[in-house]
N, C-alpha and C positions, 0 to 999 in steps of 0.2 A: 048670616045665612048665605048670601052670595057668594062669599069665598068658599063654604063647604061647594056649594053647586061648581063653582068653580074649579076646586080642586076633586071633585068625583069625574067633572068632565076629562079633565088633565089624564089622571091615571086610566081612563077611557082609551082616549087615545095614544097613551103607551103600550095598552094591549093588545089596540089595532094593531097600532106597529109589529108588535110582535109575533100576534097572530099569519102576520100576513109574510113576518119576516123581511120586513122593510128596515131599510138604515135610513132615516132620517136627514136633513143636509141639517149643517149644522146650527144655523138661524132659527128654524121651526124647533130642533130640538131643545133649544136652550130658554125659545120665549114658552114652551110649555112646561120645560124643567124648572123654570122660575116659580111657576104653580105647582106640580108637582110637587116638589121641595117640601111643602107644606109650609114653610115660613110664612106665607100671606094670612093662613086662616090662622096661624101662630098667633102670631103677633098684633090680628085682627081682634083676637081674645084678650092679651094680654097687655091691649091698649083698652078694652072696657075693663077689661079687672084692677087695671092702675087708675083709670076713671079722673084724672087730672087733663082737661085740658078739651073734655068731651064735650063741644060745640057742633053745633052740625056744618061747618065748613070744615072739621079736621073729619067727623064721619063720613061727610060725605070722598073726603080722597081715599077713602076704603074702597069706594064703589066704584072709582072710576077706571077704565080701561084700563090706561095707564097708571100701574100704580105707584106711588110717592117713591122717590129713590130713596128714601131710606128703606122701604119695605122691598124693594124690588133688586139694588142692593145686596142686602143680606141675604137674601135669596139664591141669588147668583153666587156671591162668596159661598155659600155651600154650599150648591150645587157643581162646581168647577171642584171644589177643594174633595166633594164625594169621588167625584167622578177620578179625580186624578189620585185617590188614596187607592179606587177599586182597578184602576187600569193597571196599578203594578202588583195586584193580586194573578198570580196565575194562573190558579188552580178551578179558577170561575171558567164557565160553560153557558153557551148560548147567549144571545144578545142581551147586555148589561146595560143599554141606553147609555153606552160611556160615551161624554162631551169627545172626548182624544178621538173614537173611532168614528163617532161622525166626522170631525174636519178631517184623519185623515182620508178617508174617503175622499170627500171634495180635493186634499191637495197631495193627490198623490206624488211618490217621489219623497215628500217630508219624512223626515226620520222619528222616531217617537221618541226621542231628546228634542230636538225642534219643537215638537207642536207640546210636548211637556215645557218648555223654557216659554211657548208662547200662550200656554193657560196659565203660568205665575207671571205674566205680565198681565193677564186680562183679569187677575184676581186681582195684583196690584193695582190696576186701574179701577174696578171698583173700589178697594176700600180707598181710594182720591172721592170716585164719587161720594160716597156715605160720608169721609170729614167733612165732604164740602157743605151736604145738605145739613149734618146734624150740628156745626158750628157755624153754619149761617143765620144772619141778626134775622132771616126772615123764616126761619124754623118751625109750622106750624104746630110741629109736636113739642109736649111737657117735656122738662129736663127729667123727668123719672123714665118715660119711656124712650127718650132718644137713649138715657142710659144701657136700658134693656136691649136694646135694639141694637148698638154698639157691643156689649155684652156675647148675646148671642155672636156676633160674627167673629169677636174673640173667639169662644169657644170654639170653632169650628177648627182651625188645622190640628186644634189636641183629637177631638176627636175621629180624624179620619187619615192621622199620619200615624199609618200603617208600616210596622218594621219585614223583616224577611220572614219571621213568624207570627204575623198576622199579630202579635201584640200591638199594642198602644203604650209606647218608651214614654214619652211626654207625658202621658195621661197618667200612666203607674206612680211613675216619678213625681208628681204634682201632687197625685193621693197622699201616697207615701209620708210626702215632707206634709202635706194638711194632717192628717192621722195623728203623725209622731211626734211635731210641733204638740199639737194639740193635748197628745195622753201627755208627753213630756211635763206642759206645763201646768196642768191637771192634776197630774200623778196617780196613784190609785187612795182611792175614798177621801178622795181632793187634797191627799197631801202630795207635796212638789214630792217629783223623782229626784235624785241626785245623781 
């Protein structure tokens, strides 16, 4: 329940923002983008729906401020990986909450190859953090949901690496070969294709 209140607060205050047409600096945007995201109340779900490892010291790091780097984390990896799929959309209009247009704000002069070369560092730097937590011997979460929770942050550059027509190359590509793999080895009314 906290994380919903949580995340109702979060998209709150992106409508302020918007309402008021404020840019954001880039710190405040990204510790409320992390809830936004919606990954915390994600994953907040689908650590009771795995229901391995459900003690009240691992519940209670749902509630705390701060939350677990694996959750906080993944969070960020999509949220940086959104923002920087929709920053090369150009066809968008009005303020997008893009990570890119906050900092460059704060660093004017930066070019936006710069501050794109430096949100795939700061991606890069989280998924450091996330192996760090999710293969460390003191990992308070199950191996099913560190799984899920690595999973997810996989997922994420397929779905938001955006081409010049707004398709999804990776994504189609990956269907594709799942599909045709699939019927291929299937065949129709389960005899093999040749």
């Amino acid at each position: 329940m906290l994380q919903w209140i949580r995340l109702c607060k979060a998209f709150l205050v992106e409508a302020q923002w918007f309402r008021r047409g404020e840019l954001p600096n880039s710190g405040d945007y990204l510790k409320n983008g992390i809830i936004s995201s919606g990954v915390p109340a994600f994953l907040t779900h689908a650590f009771c729906i795995i229901g391995q490892g459900m003690i009240k010291e691992t519940i209670d790091l749902f509630n705390n401020i701060n939350l677990p780097s694996i959750v906080s984390s993944t969070a960020m990896i999509l949220r940086l990986w959104d923002d920087f799929g929709t920053a090369k959309d150009e066809d968008q209009n009005g303020f997008d909450g893009s990570y890119i247009e906050c900092y460059m704000k704060e660093h004017k002069g930066s070019s936006v190859e710069e501050v794109q070369a430096y949100v795939i560092q700061k991606i890069s730097d989280e998924w450091k953090c996330l192996n760090q937590e999710c293969f460390s011997a003191c990992n308070p979460f199950s191996e099913s949901f560190t799984q899920f929770a690595l999973n997810i942050s996989r997922m994420v550059p397929m779905m938001y690496d955006y081409n010049a027509h707004h398709c999804l190359p990776s994504l189609e590509e990956n269907m594709k070969s799942l599909l045709s793999d699939s019927f291929l080895a299937k065949g129709i009314y389960g005899k093999p294709m040749q």
